[in-house]
N, C-alpha and C positions, 0 to 999 in steps of 0.2 A: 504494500500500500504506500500510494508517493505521501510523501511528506505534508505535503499541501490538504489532501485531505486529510491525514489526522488531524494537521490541527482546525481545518474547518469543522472537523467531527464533535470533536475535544469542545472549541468552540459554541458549537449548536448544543450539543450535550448541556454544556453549562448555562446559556441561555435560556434553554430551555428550562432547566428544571429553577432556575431563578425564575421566569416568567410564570411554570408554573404555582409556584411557592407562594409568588407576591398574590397571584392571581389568589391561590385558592382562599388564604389569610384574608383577603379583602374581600370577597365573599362571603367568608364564613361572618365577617366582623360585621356585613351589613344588613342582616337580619336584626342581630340581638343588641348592632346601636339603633338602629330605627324604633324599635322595641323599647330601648334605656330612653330614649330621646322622647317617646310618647309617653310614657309611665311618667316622666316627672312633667312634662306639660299638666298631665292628670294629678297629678299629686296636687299642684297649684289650684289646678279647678275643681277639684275634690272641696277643698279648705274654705276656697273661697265661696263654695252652693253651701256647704254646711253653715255659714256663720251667716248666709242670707234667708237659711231655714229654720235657723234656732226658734227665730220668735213665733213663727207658726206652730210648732213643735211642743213651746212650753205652754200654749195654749189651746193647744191640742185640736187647730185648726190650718191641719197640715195641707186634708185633700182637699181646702175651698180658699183657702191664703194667697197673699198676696205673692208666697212661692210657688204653689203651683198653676196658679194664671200666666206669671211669667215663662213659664218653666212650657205650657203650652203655647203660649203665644211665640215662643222660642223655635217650636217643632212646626210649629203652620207657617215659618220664614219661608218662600220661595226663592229666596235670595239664589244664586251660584255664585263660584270662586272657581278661579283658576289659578293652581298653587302649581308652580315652576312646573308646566306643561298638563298637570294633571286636572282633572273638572269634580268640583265638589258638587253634586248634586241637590241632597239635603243632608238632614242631622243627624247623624250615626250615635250621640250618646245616649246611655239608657239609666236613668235614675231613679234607684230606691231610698227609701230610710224604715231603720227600726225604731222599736223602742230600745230600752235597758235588757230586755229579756231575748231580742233577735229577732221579734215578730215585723213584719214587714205593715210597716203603716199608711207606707205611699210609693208608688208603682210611676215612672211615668209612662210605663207600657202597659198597666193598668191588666196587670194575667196573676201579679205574685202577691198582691193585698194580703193580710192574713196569715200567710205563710210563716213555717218557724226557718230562718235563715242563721239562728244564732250556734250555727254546728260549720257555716262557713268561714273559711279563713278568715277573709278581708272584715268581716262582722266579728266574728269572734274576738280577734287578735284586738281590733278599734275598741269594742266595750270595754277591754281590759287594760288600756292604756298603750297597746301599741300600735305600729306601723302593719298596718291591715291592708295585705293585695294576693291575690292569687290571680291564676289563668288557668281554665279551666274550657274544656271542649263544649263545643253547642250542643252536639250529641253525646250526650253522657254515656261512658266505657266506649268509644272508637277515638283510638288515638289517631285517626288519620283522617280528624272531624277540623274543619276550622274553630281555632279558640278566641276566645273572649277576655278582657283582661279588664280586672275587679281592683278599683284603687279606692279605699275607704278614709274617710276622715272623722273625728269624734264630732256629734253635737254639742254643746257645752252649754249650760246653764251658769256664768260664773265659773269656778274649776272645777266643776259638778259635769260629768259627762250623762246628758238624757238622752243619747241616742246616738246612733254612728249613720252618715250619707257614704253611698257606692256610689259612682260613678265607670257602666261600664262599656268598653267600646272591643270593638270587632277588632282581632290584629288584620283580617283581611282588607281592611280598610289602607292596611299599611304595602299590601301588596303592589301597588301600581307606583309606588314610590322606590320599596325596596330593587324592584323588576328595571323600573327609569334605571336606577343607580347601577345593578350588575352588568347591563346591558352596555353602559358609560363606562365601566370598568370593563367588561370584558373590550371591548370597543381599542380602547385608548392602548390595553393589554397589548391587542393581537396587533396593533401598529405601533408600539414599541418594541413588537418580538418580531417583526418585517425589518425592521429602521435596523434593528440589532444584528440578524442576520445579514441588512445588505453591508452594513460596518466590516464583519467580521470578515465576509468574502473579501471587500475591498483592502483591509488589514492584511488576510488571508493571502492573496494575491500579491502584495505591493511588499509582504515576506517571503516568498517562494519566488516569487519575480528577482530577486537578488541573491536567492541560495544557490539558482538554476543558472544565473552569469557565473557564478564564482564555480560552477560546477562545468559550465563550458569553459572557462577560462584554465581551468585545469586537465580538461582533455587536449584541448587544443596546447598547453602548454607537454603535454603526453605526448601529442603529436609532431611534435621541434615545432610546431609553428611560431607566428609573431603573434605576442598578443598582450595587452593591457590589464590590467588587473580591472574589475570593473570597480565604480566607486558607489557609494553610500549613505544616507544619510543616518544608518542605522550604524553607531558608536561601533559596535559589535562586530557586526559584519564589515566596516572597513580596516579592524584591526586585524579579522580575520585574512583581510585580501592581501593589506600591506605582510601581514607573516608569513604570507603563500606565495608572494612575490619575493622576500627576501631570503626563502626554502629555496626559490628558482636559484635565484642566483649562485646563492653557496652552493648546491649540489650543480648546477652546469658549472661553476665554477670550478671545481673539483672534479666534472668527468670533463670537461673540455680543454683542463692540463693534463690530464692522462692520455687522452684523444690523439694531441697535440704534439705531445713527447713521441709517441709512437710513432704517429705518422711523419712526424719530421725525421725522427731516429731512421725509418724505413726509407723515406726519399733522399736522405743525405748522402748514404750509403756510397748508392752509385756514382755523382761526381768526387765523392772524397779520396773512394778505391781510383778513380780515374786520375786523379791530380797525384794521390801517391805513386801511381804505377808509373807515371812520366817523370814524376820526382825520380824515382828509380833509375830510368832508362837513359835518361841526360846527361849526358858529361861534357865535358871540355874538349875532350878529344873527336867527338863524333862530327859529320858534316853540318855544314853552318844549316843548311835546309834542313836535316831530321831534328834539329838544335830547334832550327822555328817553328817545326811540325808539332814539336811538343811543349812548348810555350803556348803554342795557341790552343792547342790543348787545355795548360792548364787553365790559361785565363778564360776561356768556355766555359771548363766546369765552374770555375770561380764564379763568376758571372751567375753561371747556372744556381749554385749557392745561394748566392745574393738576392736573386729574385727569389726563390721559394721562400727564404726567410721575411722578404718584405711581405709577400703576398699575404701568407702567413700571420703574418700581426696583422693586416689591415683586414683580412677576413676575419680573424680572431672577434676585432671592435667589431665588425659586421653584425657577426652572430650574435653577440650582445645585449647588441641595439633593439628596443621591442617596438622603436616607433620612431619615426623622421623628425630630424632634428631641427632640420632648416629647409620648411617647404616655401615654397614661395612660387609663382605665376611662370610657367615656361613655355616658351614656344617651341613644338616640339621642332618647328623645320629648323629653325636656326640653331637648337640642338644638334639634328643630325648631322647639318651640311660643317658643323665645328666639326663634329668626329670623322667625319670622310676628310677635310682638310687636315685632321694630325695624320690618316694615312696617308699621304698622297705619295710620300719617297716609297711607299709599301709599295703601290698600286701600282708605280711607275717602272718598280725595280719587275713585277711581275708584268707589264704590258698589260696590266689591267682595268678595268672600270668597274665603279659604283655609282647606278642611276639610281638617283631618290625620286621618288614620287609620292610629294604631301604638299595640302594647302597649307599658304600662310598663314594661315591664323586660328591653326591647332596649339589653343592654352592647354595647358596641362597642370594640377599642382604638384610640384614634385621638389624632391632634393636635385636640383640643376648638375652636381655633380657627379654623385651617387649614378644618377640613371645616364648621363653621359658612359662614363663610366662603361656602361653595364653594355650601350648601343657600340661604343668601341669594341669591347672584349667580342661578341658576335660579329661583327664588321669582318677584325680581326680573324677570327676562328674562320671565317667560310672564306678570305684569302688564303690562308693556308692551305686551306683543301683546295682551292680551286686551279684547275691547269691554265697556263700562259695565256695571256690573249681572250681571257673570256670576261665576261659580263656580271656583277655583283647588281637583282634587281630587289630595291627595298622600298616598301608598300605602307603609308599611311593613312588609315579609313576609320569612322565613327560609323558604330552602330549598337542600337539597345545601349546608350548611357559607356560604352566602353570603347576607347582607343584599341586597335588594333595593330603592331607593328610586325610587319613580315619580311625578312630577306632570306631571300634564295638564293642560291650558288649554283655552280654548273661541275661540281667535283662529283666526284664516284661514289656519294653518300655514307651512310654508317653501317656497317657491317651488322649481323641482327642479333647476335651477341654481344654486342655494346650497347643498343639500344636502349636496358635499363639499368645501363652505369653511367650514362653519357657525365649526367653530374653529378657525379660522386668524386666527392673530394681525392686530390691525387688522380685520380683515373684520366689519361690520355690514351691516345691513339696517333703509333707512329703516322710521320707526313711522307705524302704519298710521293712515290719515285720522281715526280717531275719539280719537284720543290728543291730549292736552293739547300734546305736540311733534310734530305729525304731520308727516312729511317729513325730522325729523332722524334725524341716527346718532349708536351712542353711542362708545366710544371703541375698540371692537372686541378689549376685553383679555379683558370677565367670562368668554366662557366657555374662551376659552383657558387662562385661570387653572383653574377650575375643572377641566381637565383635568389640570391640571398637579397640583392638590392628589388628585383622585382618583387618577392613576396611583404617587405618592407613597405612598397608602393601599395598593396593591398591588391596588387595581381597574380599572373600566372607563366608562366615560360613551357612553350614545348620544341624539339627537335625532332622533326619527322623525314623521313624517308620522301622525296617529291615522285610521282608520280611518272614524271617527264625527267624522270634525275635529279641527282643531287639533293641539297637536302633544305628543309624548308626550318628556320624558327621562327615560332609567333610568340608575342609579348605580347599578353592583352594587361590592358591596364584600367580601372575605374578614372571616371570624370569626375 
């Protein structure tokens, strides 16, 4: 499982059961506050009927007083209300009172007159001095009856209590309020648990979007290729990068002096056996020409020395390098036609030509010398190969966003067991019999370089076999 989904999972997981949590707590809370919230409304309106029923009460003109005229004129209101969305119809409260004993002396639903009440809570508890309420079902013994809730206050004569008032109301009354509420809560829930989820993905995403650079950044660094550490805003993840960059380094550091010693130790070899063995062979005595035969000798290999060692260090910094140091607006023709002008003594000594064919006004961004450079060392390589008197033709075209550079030569192509060493460091192929050095190699770096500067560019290098002869390289390069 990738990454990315655990932790969206981990994520949603923990959202969720937080959304459920809150969810289920605020639900469960708004029942039995809507509940708390109507019981002391009732407490107050309990207190306050009791002490505008006392007078009728102690004179024992409770069902024809001036409280129960009120008390109906109260119930024949055809008034409505409309409380935050909800429509009050009529009057849902139901009011009794006892006497001292529980008997019920006045009814305003006029069914319980008579009746002995003083075996109920809210009655009972009130005549003895206390806080008297219960909730009790409409249907007596079905608990799955709607219930009623019974909030009593004492009558008082003086501190003489002669009677307790109920005041009692439907909790179903409460249901269109409590239903508003859950509805708003479930509501607001399920689009803070939307909002939270598109968070996390985004989170989710804009995390895994920087593990997955740093994890091609290190394939591609698996690969030799060039490549940049990616960067971060996340603390973590760029200390991660920068330590994965500075692991690059010490470990290529460390296999590319080993690399380096060996393949030098193994290319040295032959001109150093060669400058020994004429050191050897030369003396004083010998003719003045075998004398110069082998001086030029050794200054060859010497020479030969000198260049692999320069080459050597400047592909060294090549390799390095993960990214161009000095780019800057280049025209590629005026590029080219520099590097045809450093060959021209080449071209000349060969009876040869190099046609370029590019507009003027191919910009390019690029290291101006690096990629010079890189169009000599191929220039170069396909005179070598090519016999006397022939034609060097090189091609420059846009297409699909990319430079294209192509030269062909008219030599005998590459052999098809060299084809995938062509650029392999050290790897040459002797020059062909018609060559001023025929039989030598040369130090087997140029097109290794070359590669190295074109992948630096953000391109690609190939060397193919032509079709018509000879052998074709293309340089594609981005714009």
């Amino acid at each position: 499982m990738k990454i990315s989904l655990k932790i969206f999972l981990g994520y949603f997981l923990l959202v969720g059961l937080a959304a459920w949590f809150v969810l289920i707590i605020f639900v469960n809370e708004v029942k039995p506050g809507v509940r708390q919230a109507m019981e002391d409304a009732l407490v107050d309106t309990t207190n306050v009927l009791a002490e505008l029923a006392a007078n009728d009460v102690k004179t024992d003109n409770i069902q024809t007083g001036n409280f129960a005229q009120s008390l109906a004129q109260y119930r024949a209101r055809s008034e409505k209300a409309n409380i935050w969305g909800v429509n009050k119809q009529a009057a849902d409260y139901r009011v009794y009172i006892t006497n001292t004993k529980g008997i019920v002396i006045f009814d305003s639903s006029n069914f319980a007159v008579g009746q002995n009440y003083s075996q109920w809570r809210d009655v009972y508890l009130t005549l003895h001095g206390k806080y008297g309420a219960r909730s009790s079902p409409v249907v007596a013994g079905d608990k799955n009856s709607d219930t009623i809730m019974y909030i009593a206050a004492p009558i008082k004569d003086g501190n003489t209590i002669i009677g307790s008032l109920t005041v009692a109301k439907p909790n179903r009354t409460l249901l269109p309020f409590i239903e508003r509420a859950q509805n708003k809560i479930i509501r607001w829930g399920a689009l803070l648990f939307v909002l939270s989820l598109g968070i996390g993905m985004l989170f989710t995403w804009r995390f895994t979007r920087k593990i997955n650079a740093l994890s091609e950044y290190a394939l591609r660094v698996t690969k030799g290729e060039k490549a940049s550490p990616p960067t971060s805003s996340n603390d973590e993840l760029s200390e991660l990068a920068i330590a994965m960059q500075t692991m690059r380094h010490e470990l290529d550091g460390k296999q590319h002096v080993q690399d380096s010693i060996q393949h030098l130790t193994h290319e040295l070899k032959s001109p150093i056996t060669a400058i020994q063995g004429a050191l050897e062979l030369i003396s004083p005595n010998m003719p003045v020409a075998d004398q110069a035969h082998f001086l030029a000798q050794i200054k060859a290999q010497s020479t030969r020395v000198q260049t692999i060692i320069q080459n050597m260090l400047g592909l060294a910094a090549l390799e390095h390098q993960q990214q161009l140091q000095q780019v800057v607006n280049v025209n590629l023709n005026d590029l080219i036609q520099t590097q045809i002008a450093h060959l021209s003594e080449k071209t000349h000594a060969l009876q040869a030509s190099i046609h370029a064919a590019c507009s003027a006004t191919v910009l390019i961004k690029a290291d101006g010398f690096l990629l010079g450079q890189a169009i000599y060392n191929l220039l170069e390589n396909a005179l070598d190969f090519s016999p006397p008197n022939s034609t060097i033709h090189m091609n420059v075209t846009e297409e699909k966003n990319q430079i294209k550079i192509t030269i062909q030569d008219q030599g005998a192509g590459i052999p098809d067991y060299a084809l995938d060493k062509i650029f392999d460091k050290f790897y040459s192929l002797p020059r062909p019999d018609f060559a001023s050095n025929a039989g030598q190699k040369s130090t087997g770096l140029g097109l290794n370089f070359v590669q190295e500067v074109v992948k630096l560019h953000g391109g690609s290098v190939t060397l193919v076999n032509n079709v018509n002869g000879g052998v074709l390289a293309t340089v594609t390069l981005p714009i």
